[in-house]
C-alpha positions as CSV (number, residue, x, y, z in Angstrom):
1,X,-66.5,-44.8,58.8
2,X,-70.4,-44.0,59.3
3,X,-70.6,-46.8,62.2
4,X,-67.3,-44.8,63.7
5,X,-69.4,-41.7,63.6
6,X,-72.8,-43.1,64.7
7,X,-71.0,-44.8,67.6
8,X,-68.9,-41.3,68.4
9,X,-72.3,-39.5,68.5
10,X,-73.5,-41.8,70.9
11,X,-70.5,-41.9,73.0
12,X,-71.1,-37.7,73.6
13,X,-74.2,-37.7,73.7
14,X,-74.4,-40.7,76.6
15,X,-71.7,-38.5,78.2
16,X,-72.4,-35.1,78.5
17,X,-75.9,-36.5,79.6
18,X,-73.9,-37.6,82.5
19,X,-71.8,-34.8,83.2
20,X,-74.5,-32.4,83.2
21,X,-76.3,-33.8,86.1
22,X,-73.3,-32.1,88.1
23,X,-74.3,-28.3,86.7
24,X,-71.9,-27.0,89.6
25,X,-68.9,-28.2,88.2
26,X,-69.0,-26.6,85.0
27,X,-69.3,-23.4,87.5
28,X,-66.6,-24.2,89.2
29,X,-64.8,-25.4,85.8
30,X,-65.2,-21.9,84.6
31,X,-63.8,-20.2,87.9
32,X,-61.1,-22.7,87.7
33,X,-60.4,-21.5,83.8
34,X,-60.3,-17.9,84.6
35,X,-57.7,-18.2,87.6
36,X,-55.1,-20.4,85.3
37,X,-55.8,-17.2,82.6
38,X,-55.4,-14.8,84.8
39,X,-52.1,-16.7,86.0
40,X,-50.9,-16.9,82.9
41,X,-51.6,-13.1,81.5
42,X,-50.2,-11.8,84.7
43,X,-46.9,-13.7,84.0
44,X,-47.0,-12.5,80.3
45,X,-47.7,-9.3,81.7
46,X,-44.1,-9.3,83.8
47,X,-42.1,-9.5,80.5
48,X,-44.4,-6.9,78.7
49,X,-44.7,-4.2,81.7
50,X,-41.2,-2.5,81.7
51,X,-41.3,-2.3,77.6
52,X,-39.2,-5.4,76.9
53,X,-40.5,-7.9,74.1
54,X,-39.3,-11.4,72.9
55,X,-37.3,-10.8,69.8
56,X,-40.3,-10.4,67.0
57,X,-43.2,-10.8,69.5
58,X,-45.4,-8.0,70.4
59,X,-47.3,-8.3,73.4
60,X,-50.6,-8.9,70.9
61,X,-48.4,-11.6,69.4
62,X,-47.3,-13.0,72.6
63,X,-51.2,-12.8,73.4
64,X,-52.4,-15.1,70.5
65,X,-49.6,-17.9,71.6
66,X,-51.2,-17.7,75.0
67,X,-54.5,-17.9,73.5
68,X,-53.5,-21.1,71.3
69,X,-51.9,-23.0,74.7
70,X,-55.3,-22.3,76.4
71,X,-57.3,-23.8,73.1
72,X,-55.0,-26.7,73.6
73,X,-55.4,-27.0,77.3
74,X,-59.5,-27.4,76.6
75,X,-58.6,-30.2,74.4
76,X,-57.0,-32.2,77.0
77,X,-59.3,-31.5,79.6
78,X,-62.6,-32.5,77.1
79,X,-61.2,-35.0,75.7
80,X,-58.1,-36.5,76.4
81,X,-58.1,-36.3,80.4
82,X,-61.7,-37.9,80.8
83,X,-60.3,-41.2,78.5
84,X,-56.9,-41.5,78.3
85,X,-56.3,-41.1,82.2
86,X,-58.9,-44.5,82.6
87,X,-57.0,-46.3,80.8
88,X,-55.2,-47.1,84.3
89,X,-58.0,-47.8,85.6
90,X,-59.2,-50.1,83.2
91,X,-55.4,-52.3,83.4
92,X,-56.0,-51.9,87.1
93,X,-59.8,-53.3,87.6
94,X,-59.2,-55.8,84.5
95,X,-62.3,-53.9,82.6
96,X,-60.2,-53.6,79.7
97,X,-61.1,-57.0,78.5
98,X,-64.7,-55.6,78.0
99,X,-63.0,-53.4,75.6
100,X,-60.4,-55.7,73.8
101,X,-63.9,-57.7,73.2
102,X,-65.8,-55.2,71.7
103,X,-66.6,-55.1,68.0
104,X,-64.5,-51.8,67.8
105,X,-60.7,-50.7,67.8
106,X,-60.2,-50.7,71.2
107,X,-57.5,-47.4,70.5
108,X,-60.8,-45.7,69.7
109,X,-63.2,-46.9,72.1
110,X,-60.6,-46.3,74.7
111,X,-60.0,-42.6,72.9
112,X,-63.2,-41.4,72.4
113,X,-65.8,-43.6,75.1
114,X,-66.7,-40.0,76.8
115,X,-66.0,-36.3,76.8
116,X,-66.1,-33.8,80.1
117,X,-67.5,-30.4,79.4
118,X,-65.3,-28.8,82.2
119,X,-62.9,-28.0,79.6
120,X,-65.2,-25.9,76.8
121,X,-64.5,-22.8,79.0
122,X,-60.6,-23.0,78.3
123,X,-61.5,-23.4,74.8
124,X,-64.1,-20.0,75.0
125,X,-61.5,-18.2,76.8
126,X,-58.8,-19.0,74.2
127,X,-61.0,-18.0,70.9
128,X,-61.4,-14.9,72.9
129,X,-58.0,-13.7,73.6
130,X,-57.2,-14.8,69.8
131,X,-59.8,-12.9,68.5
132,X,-59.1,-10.0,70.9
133,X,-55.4,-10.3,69.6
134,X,-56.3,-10.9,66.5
135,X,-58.5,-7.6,65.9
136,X,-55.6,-5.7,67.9
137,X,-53.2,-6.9,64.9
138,X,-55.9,-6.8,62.1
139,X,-55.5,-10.1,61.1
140,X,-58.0,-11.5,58.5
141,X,-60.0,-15.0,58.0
142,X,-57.6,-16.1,55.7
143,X,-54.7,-15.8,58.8
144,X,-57.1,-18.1,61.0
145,X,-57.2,-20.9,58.4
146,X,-53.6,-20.8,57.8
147,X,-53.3,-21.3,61.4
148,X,-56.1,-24.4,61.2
149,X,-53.8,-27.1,59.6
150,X,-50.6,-26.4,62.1
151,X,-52.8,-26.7,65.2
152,X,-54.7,-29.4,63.7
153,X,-51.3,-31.5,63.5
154,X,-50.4,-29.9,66.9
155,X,-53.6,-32.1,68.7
156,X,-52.9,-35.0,67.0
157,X,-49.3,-34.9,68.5
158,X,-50.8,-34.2,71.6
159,X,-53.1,-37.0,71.7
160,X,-50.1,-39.0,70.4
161,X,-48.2,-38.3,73.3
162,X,-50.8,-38.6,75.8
163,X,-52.0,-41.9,74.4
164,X,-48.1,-43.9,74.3
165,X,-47.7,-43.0,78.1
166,X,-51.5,-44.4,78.7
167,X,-50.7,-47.0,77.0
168,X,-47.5,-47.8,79.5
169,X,-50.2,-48.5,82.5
170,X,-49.9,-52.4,81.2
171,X,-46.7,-52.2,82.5
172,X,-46.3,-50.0,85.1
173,X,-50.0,-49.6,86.5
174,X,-49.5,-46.4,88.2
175,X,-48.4,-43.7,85.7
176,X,-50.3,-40.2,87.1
177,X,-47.0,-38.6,87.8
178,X,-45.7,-39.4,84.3
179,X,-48.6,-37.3,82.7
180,X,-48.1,-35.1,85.2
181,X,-44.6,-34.7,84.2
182,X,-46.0,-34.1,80.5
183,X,-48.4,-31.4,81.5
184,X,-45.9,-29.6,83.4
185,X,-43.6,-29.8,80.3
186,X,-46.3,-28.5,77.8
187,X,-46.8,-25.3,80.4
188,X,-43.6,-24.1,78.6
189,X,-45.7,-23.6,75.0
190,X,-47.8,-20.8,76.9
191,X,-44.8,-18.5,75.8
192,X,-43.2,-18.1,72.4
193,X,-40.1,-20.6,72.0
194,X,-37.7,-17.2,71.6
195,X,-38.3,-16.7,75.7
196,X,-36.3,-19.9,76.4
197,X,-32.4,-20.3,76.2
198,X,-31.4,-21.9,73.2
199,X,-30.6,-25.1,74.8
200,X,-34.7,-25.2,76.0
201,X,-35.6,-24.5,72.4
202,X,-33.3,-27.4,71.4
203,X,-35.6,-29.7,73.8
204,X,-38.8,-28.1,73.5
205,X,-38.3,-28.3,69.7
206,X,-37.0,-31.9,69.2
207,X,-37.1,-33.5,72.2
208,X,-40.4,-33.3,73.9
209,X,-42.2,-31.2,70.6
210,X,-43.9,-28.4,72.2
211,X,-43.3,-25.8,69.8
212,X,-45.0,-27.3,67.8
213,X,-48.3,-27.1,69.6
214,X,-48.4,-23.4,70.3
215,X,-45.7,-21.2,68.8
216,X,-45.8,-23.0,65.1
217,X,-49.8,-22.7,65.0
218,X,-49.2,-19.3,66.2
219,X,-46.6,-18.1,63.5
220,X,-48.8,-19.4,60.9
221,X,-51.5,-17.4,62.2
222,X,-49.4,-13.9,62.4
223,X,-48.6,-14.8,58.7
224,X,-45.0,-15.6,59.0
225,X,-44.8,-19.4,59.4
226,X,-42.3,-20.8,57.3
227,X,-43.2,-24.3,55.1
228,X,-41.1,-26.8,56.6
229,X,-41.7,-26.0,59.8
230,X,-45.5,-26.7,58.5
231,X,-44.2,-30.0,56.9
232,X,-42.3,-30.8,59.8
233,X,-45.4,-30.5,62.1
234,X,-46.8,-32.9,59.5
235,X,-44.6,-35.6,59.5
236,X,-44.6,-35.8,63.0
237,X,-48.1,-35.7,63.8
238,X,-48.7,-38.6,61.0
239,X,-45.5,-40.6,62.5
240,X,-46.6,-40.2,66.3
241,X,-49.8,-41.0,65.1
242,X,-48.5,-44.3,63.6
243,X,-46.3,-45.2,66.3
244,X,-49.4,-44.5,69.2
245,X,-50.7,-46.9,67.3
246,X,-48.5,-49.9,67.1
247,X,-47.1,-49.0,70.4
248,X,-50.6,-50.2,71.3
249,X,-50.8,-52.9,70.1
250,X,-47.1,-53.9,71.2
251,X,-48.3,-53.3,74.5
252,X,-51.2,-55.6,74.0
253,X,-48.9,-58.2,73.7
254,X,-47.9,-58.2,77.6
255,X,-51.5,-57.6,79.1
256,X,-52.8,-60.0,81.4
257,X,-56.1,-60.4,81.3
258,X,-58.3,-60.3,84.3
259,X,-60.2,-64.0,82.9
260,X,-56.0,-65.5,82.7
């Protein structure tokens, strides 16, 4: 586990050594960030405006699910975008026999090999309208922790995801317009689950688990998440976890390697 975390540092550090050479981007990062917020907030802002509220959610509480999908979309864009999306690229140039060669699970090389700092302002922005919600609702320290395990198991099912349909590129080469597919699916956790008909809860609940992400996380932070909703989000982070893993190597079973 201490090689893992000596190679991880030097993954990051090799990488955001990189990025930073392009100081503009983060700029332009950051102005990208603020328009998807202020997207986002005005739409909140249409349900909110005439006095109408989503059974049980204030507008504060609306505020801190909105704050939890933005914290999620920094994830993806630090980490998951700048390595999972390469995976294509390395089925399509044959590099990924450099990494099925190296002394290293080739899940987490393929994982964790580089980081983009374009997506730290989504995460600023989203501590910021928690914490502004937060105050507003007077939540304490101890709500923020209860909140820490949910949306702990909420990125691993995330990365889970993200990972199986990288992992299809063996296959099918050309998958962009599958995780595009997924992203547009996840937009839906930006609102609380009660917004959605109860045949879209039903789906965004079971089917492709997006409640899971943003509105269970969020509950637990308000102080009214229920246990085995908690132990739900649990057993499916550790199961997508598992199969992300041997879907993997399944898949490895049908590459063709560039040397073949």
């Amino acid at each position: 586990m201490k090689r893992y975390w000596q190679v991880l540092g030097l993954f990051w550090s090799t990488a955001i050594a990189a990025e930073m050479e392009y100081r503009l981007n983060f700029f332009i990062a950051t102005l990208s960030s603020l328009g998807n917020l202020a997207g986002s907030l005005f739409g909140l802002f249409l349900f909110y405006r005439t006095g109408y509220t989503f059974t049980g959610w204030s507008w504060e509480a609306a505020l801190v699910v909105l704050g939890v999908f933005t914290l999620l979309q920094g994830f993806a864009a630090t980490f998951l975008a700048p390595n999972l999306n390469r995976i294509v690229r390395h089925v399509q140039e044959g590099t990924l026999d450099f990494v099925l060669l190296k002394p290293i699970r080739s899940q987490f090389w393929l994982s964790t090999h580089t980081l983009s700092p374009w997506g730290v302002p989504d995460l600023i922005f989203g501590s910021m309208i928690i914490g502004y919600a937060g105050r507003r609702l007077s939540l304490e320290i101890h709500n923020y922790l209860l909140s820490a395990v949910p949306l702990l198991f909420g990125l691993i099912i995330l990365y889970s995801l993200w990972f199986m349909l990288g992992a299809t590129s063996i296959w099918f080469v050309k998958i962009y317009n599958v995780t595009e597919v997924l992203r547009g699916l996840l937009e839906a956790g930006r609102y609380p689950m009660v917004a959605y008909p109860t045949a879209y809860r039903f789906f965004f609940t079971f089917v492709v688990p997006v409640a899971f992400l943003t509105t269970i996380p969020a509950e637990a932070m308000l102080g009214r998440g229920q246990i085995n909703w908690s132990l739900g989000a649990a057993v499916l982070a550790i199961v997508l976890f598992w199969v992300s893993s041997w879907f993997w190597r399944f898949a490895l079973r049908f590459y063709t390697s560039a040397s073949s």
